[in-house]
C-alpha positions, 0 to 999 in steps of 0.5 A: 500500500503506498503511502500517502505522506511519502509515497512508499510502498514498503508499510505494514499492518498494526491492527486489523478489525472487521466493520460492525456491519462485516462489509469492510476490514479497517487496517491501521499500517505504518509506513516503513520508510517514514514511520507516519502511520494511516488507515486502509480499507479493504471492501469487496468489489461488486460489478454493478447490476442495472435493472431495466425498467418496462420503459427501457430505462435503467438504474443502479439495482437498490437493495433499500428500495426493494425493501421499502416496497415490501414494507409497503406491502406487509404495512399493518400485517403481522410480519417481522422487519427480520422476516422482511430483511431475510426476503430482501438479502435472498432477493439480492442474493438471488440476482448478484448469484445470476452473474448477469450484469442487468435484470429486469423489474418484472423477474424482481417483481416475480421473486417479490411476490413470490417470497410475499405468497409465503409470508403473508397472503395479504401483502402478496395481494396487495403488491400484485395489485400494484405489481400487476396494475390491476384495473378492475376488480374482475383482475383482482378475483382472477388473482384470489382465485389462482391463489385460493386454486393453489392452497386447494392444491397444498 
């Protein structure tokens, strides 16, 4: 690691410590040619993954804002923030894993509900109608009535 008071590359590490989060590692060095000492940090590098809209625009995927709308969705239900943490983290999982550089907002919004079918049928519900843009409400008893077809089947 060079250093930054006198440009050596020759230091060594004092202390390691891992970040609270468990992101990063916080490395305290001392320079051996200078003696000054500085903090390093080592992160793990992720290849950005865009999403593509239905509009054909793109953005940067958001882990904060899936879950916002998953809370959204659970809002007034009887479900846990960790439940709602876990469905995100396997969601984010799930894309990086793809090893695809983009992903569409429609195999997002597939996993979204999908992991909602099983932590609560009324935040399933209500994110498909969202998801979905359901119009009237014959949409909306097709969708109870696949859901109904598929606890029949269980």
């Amino acid at each position: 690691m060079k250093c930054m008071y006198c440009g050596s590359l020759e230091s060594k590490v004092i202390d390691s410590r891992q970040s609270e989060d468990g992101t990063s590692i916080r490395r305290r060095r001392e320079c051996m040619a200078c003696g000054k000492r500085f903090t390093t940090y080592e992160t793990i590098e992720t290849t950005p993954i865009l999403v593509i809209k239905a509009n054909g625009n793109r953005q940067p995927f958001d882990a904060n804002k899936l879950k916002s709308g998953i809370i959204k969705a659970c809002e007034k239900r009887p479900v846990p923030i960790w439940k709602i943490d876990k469905l995100v983290e396997d969601i984010q999982k799930s894309v990086y894993n793809s090893l695809e550089q983009e992903v569409s907002t429609k195999k997002i919004g597939e996993m979204v509900m999908e992991g909602l079918k099983e932590l609560d049928e009324v935040a399933y519900v209500r994110f498909a109608s969202v998801y979905r843009q359901f119009k009237d409400i014959s949409t909306f008893m097709k969708e109870l009535k696949k859901m109904q077809k598929g606890d029949e089947e269980k």
